[in-house]
C-alpha positions as CSV (number, residue, x, y, z in Angstrom):
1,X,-33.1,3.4,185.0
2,X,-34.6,4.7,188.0
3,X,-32.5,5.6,191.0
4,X,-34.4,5.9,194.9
5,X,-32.8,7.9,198.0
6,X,-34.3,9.4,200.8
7,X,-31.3,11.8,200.6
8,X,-31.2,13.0,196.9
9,X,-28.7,16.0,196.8
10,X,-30.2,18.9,194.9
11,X,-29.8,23.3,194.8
12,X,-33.2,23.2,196.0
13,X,-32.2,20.9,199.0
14,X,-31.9,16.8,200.3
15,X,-35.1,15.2,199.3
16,X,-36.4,12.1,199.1
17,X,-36.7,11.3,195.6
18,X,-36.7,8.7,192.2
19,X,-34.7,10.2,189.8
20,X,-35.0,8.8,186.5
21,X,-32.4,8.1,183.8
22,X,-32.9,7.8,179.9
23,X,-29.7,8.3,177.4
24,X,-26.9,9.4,180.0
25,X,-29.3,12.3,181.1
26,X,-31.2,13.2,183.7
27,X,-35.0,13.2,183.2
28,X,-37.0,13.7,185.9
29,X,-37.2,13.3,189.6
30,X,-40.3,12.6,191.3
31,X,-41.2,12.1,194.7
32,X,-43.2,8.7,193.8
33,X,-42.7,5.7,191.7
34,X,-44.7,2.5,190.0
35,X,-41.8,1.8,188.2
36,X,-38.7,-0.7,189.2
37,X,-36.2,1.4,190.9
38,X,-32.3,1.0,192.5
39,X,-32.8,1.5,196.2
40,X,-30.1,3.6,197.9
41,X,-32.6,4.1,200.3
42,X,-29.4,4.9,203.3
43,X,-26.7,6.0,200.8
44,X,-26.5,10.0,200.1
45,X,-27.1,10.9,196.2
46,X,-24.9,13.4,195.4
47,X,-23.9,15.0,191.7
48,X,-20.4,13.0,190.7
49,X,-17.1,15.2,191.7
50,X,-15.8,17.5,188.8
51,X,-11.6,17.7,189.1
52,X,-10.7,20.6,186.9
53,X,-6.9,20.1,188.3
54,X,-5.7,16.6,187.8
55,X,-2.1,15.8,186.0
56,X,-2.4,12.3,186.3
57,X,-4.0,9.8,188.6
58,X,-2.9,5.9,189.6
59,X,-1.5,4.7,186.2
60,X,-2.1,6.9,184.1
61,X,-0.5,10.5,183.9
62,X,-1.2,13.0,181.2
63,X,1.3,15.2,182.2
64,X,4.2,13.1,182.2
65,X,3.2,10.7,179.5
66,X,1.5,13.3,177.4
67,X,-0.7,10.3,175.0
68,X,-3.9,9.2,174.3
69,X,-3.6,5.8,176.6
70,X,-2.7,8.3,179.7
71,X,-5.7,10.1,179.3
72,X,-8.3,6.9,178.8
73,X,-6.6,5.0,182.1
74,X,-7.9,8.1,183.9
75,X,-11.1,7.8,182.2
76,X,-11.5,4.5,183.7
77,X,-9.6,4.9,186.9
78,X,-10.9,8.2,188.4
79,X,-14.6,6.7,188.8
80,X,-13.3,5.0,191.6
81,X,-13.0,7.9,193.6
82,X,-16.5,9.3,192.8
83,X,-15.1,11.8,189.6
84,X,-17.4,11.7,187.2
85,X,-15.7,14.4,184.5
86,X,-11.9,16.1,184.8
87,X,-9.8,18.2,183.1
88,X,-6.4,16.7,182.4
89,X,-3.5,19.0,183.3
90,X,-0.7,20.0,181.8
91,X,2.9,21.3,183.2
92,X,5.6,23.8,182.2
93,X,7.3,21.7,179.6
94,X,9.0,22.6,176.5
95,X,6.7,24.5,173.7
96,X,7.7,21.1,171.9
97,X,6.2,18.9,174.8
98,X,3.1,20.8,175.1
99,X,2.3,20.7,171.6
100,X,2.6,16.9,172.3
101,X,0.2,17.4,175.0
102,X,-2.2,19.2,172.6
103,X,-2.3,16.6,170.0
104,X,-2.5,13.8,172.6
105,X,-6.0,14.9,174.2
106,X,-7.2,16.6,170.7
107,X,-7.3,12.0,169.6
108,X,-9.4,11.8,173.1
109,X,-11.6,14.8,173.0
110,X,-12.9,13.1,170.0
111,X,-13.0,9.5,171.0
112,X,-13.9,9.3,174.9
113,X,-13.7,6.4,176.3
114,X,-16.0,4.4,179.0
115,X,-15.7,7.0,182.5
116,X,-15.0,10.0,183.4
117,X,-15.9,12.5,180.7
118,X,-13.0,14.4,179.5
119,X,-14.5,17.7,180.0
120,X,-10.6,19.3,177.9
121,X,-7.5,20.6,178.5
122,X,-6.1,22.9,181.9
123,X,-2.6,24.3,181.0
124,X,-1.0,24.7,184.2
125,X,2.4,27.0,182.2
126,X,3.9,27.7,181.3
127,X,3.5,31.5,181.7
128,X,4.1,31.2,185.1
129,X,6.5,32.8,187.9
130,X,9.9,31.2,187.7
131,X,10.2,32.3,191.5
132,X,6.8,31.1,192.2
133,X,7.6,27.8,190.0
134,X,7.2,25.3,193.3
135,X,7.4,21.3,191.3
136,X,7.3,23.1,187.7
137,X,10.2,23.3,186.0
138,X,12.0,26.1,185.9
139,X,13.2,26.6,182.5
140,X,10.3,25.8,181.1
141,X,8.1,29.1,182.6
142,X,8.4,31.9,180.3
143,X,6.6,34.8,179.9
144,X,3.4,35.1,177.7
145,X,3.9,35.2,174.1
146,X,0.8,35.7,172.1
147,X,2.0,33.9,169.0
148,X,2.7,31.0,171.3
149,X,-0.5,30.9,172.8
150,X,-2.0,30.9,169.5
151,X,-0.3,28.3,168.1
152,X,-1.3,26.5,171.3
153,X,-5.1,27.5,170.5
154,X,-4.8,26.1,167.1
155,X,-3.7,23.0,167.5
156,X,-6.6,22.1,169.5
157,X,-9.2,20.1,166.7
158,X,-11.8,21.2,168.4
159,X,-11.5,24.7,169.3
160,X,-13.3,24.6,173.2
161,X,-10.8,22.0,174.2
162,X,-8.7,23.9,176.5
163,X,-10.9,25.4,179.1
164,X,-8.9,26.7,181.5
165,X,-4.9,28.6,182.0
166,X,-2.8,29.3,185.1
167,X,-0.7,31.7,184.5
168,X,0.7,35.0,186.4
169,X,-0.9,38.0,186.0
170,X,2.8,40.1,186.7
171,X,5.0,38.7,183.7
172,X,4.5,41.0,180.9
173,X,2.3,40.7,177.8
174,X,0.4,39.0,180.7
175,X,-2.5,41.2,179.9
176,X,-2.8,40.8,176.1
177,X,-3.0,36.8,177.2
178,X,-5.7,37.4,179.6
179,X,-7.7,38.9,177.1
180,X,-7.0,37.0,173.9
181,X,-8.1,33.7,176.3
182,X,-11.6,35.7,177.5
183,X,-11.9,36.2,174.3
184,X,-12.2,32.5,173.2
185,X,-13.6,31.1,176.6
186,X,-11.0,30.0,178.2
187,X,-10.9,30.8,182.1
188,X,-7.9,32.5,183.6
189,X,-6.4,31.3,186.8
190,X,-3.7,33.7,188.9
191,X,-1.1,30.8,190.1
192,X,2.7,30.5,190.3
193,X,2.6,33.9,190.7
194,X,4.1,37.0,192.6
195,X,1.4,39.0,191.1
196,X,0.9,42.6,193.7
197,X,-2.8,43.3,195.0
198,X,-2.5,46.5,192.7
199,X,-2.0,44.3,189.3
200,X,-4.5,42.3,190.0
201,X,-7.1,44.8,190.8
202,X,-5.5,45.9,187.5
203,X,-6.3,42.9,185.3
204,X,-8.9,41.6,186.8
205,X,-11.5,43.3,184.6
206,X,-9.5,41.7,181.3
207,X,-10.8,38.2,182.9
208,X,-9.5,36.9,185.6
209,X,-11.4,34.5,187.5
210,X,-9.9,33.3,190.6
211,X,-6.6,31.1,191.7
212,X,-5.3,27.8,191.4
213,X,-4.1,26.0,194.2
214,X,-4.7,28.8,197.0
215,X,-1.6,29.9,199.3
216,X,0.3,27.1,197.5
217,X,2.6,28.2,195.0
218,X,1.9,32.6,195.0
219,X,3.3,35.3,197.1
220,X,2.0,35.4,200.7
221,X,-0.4,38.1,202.4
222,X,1.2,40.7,204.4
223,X,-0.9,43.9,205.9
224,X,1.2,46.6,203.3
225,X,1.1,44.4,200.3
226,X,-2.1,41.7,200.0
227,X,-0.5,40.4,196.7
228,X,-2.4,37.2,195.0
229,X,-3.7,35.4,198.6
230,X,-5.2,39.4,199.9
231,X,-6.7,39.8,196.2
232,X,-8.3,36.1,196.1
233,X,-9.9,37.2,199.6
234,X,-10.5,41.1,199.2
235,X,-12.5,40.1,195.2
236,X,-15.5,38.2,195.6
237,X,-15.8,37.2,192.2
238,X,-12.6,35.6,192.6
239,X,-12.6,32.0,193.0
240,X,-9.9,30.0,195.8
241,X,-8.9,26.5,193.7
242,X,-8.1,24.0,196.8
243,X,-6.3,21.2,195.6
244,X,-5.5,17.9,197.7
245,X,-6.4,19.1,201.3
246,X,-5.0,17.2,203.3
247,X,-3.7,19.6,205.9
248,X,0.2,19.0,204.5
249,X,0.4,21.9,201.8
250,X,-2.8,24.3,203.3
251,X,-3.8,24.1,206.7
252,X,-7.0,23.0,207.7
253,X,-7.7,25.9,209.9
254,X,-6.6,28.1,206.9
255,X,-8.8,26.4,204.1
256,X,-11.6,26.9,207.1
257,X,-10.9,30.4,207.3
258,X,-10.9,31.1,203.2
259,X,-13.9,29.0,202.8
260,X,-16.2,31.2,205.8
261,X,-14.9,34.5,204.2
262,X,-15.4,33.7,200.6
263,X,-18.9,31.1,201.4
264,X,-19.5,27.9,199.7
265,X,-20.0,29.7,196.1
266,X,-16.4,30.8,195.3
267,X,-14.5,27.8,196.7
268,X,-13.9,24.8,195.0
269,X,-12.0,21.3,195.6
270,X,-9.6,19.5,193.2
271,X,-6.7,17.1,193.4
272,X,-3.2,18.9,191.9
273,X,-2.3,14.6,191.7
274,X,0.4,14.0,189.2
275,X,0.4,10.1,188.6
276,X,3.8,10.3,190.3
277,X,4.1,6.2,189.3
278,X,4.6,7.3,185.1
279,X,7.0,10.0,185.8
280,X,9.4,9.1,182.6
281,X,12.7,10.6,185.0
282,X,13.7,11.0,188.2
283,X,11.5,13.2,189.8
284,X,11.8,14.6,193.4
285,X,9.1,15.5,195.6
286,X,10.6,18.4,198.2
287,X,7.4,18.1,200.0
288,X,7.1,14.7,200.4
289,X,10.7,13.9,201.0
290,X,10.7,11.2,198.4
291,X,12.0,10.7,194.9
292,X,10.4,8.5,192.2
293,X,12.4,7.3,189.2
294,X,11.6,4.6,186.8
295,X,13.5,1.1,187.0
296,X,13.5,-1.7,184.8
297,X,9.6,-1.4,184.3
298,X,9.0,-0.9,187.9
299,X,8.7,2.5,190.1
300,X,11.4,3.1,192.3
301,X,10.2,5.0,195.2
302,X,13.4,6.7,197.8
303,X,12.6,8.2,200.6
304,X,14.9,10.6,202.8
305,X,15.7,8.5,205.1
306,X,17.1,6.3,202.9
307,X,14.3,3.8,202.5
308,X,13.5,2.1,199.0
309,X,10.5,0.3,197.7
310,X,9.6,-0.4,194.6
311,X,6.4,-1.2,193.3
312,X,5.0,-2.1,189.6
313,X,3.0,1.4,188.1
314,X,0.3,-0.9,186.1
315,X,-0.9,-2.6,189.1
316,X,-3.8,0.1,190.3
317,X,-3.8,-1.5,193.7
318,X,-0.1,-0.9,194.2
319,X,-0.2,2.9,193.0
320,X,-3.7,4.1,193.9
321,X,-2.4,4.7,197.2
322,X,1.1,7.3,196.1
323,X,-0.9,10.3,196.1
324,X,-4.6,11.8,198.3
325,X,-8.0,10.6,195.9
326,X,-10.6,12.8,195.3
327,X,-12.6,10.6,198.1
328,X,-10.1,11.3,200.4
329,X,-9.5,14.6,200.2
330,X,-13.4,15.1,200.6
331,X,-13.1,13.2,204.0
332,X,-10.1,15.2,205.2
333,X,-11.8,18.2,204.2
334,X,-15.3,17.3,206.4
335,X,-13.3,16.0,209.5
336,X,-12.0,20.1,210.1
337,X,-14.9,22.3,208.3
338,X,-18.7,22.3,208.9
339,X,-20.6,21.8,205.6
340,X,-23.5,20.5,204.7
341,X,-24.4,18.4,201.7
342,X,-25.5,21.2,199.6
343,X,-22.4,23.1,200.4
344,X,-20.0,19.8,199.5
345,X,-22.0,19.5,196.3
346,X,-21.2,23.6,195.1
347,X,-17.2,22.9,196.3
348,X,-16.8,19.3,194.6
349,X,-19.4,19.7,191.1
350,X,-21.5,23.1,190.9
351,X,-18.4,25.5,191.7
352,X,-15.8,23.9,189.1
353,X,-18.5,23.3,186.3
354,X,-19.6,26.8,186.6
355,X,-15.5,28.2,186.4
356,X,-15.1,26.6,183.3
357,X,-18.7,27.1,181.8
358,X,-20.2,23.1,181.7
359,X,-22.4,24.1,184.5
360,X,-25.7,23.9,181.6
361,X,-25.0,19.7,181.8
362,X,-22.9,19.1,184.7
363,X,-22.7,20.3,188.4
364,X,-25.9,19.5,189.9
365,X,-28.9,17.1,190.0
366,X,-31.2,18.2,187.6
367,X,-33.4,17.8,184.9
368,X,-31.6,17.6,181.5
369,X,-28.3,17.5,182.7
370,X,-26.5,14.5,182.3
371,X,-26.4,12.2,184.5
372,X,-23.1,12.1,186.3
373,X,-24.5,10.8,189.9
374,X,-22.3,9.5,193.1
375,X,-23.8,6.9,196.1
376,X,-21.9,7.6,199.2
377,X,-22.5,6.1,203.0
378,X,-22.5,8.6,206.2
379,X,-19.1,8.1,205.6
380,X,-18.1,9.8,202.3
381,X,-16.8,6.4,200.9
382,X,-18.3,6.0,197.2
383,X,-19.7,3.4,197.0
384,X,-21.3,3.6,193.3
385,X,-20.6,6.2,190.8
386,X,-22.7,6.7,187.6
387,X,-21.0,8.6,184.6
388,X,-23.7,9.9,182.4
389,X,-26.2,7.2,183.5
390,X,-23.3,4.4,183.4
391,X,-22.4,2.3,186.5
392,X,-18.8,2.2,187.3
């Protein structure tokens, strides 16, 4: 298969280019062609979306579901909105629950599915900050327990399943877990955390590599103590994790400000969605003002003012729409910053794939990687997205 563009996204720049396909990979891309091609000659070819930071999306939710079947509906789901590979997030739950977890994706890690490529496991907890816990739950966030998180480690079938932790760097023991998961590749993220500039610059060297959700969910900068937001700015190695910008949680003006300090190589975009339509119990969403509970096979939606609807969580039209797509949050995210494509491609594939060490296959348009491609109009819409050569 042979794919034409006059704008063909790549690190070297847009180009007009055929780039050709063979066995989910990438193998070459050349400025002429004698063969059939697909012409996309007015759509922008861009390397598929990589959410490292996704619980759950439309109907299926890994998080609150913790099986097998959550994790294949977002293979086949996520597509939609131009994410080619994810990594499906856990939450603070009970050790007992995120065993569950474990054992759930360990059955898909080994039998993917048609879609996005499960690229593993993020465990979002449950070392985290009880006063920095925001939707977790709070008696679930403990402090970090090395025979947990080895148990934990071993339960994975496949031993580079889980790829990447947010935890807080403050808790104790917190450094003995930052090393013990550098030591087996797995990235460490500072979030749900009260963690002082001083501990950070601390820890840092053990291996930490940047923060989840940035501003959301951390203690706040202040001139006498730059705590987790002044250390994410202040280290340039650090990466800032934006998730869902929509302007609600993170102003716009502030991701704008992170995102010109820090350039387009240490930011990156991801989603934080939950698959609010599976939650299993009542669960209340203080930002949104609404509360979701499941009724009679149906979601059951209750908004502040009052307001109920409910709507029918295996019906994707119905529930695409309860929480901010990947697509969407790339749109919001171009209406208040000036990028170019290059730039989008680093915050939305290159950046991610690099944090959690896929960037040798995914991330980018090039030769012998695979070939996880995205058509979009001047408008950011997707409008066909290719998962390791497949059309979806």
């Amino acid at each position: 298969m042979i794919i034409y563009s006059k704008q063909v996204c790549t690190l070297d720049g847009i180009v007009e280019a055929y780039v050709k396909i063979k066995d989910g990979k990438i193998i070459s891309i050349d400025k002429s062609c004698d063969s059939e091609f697909i012409d996309y000659s007015n759509l922008i070819i861009m390397p598929g979306y990589i959410d490292i930071h996704i619980h759950g999306w439309a109907n299926g939710s890994f998080w609150m579901e913790k099986t097998p079947e959550s994790i294949w509906k977002m293979q086949e789901h996520l597509p939609k909105c131009g994410v080619t590979s994810f990594l499906a997030t856990t939450g603070a739950d009970s050790i007992e629950e995120t065993c569950r977890s474990i054992e759930a994706a360990n059955i898909v890690y080994l039998n993917q599915k048609k879609g996005a490529d499960f690229l593993g496991v993020h465990m979002e907890g449950p070392f985290i900050s009880k006063e920095y816990k925001g939707l977790q739950q709070e008696e679930h966030c403990i402090e970090p327990n090395i025979n947990l998180m080895e148990r934990f480690y071993n339960l994975q079938d496949d031993k580079s399943m889980i790829k990447l932790m947010t935890l807080a760097p403050e808790l104790n023991n917190a450094k003995e877990l930052i090393k013990y998961n550098k030591e087996r590749k797995i990235q460490n993220s500072i979030g749900h955390s009260g963690a002082s500039f001083d501990c950070i610059k601390e820890l840092k060297q053990y291996g930490l590599g940047g923060v989840t959700h940035m501003f959301s969910g951390m203690k706040a900068f202040h001139h006498r103590e730059l705590s987790v937001v002044g250390a994410a700015l202040y280290f340039d190695d650090l990466y800032c994790e934006f998730a869902k910008q929509t302007g609600m949680t993170v102003k716009h003006e502030a991701f704008d400000f992170v995102y010109r300090l820090k350039s387009d190589d240490k930011v990156y975009l991801t989603t934080d969605c939950q698959g609010i339509a599976r939650t299993q119990k009542p669960f209340y969403h203080y930002i949104r003002g609404e509360k979701f509970e499941p009724d009679n096979g149906k979601l059951k939606i209750t908004k502040d003012s009052g307001e109920i609807e409910f709507i029918d969580p295996d019906d994707y039209d119905s529930v695409k729409d309860l929480e901010v797509s990947y697509e969407d949050s790339v749109k919001n995210m171009l209406k208040h910053t000036n990028m170019d494509l290059i730039s989008l491609s680093k915050i939305t594939s290159l950046n991610p794939a690099k944090y959690i060490g896929v960037d040798n296959k995914k991330g980018s348009i090039e030769i012998g990687k695979d070939a996880d491609i995205i058509a979009l109009d001047s408008n950011f819409n997707v409008i066909k997205c290719y998962c390791k050569g497949i059309e979806y």
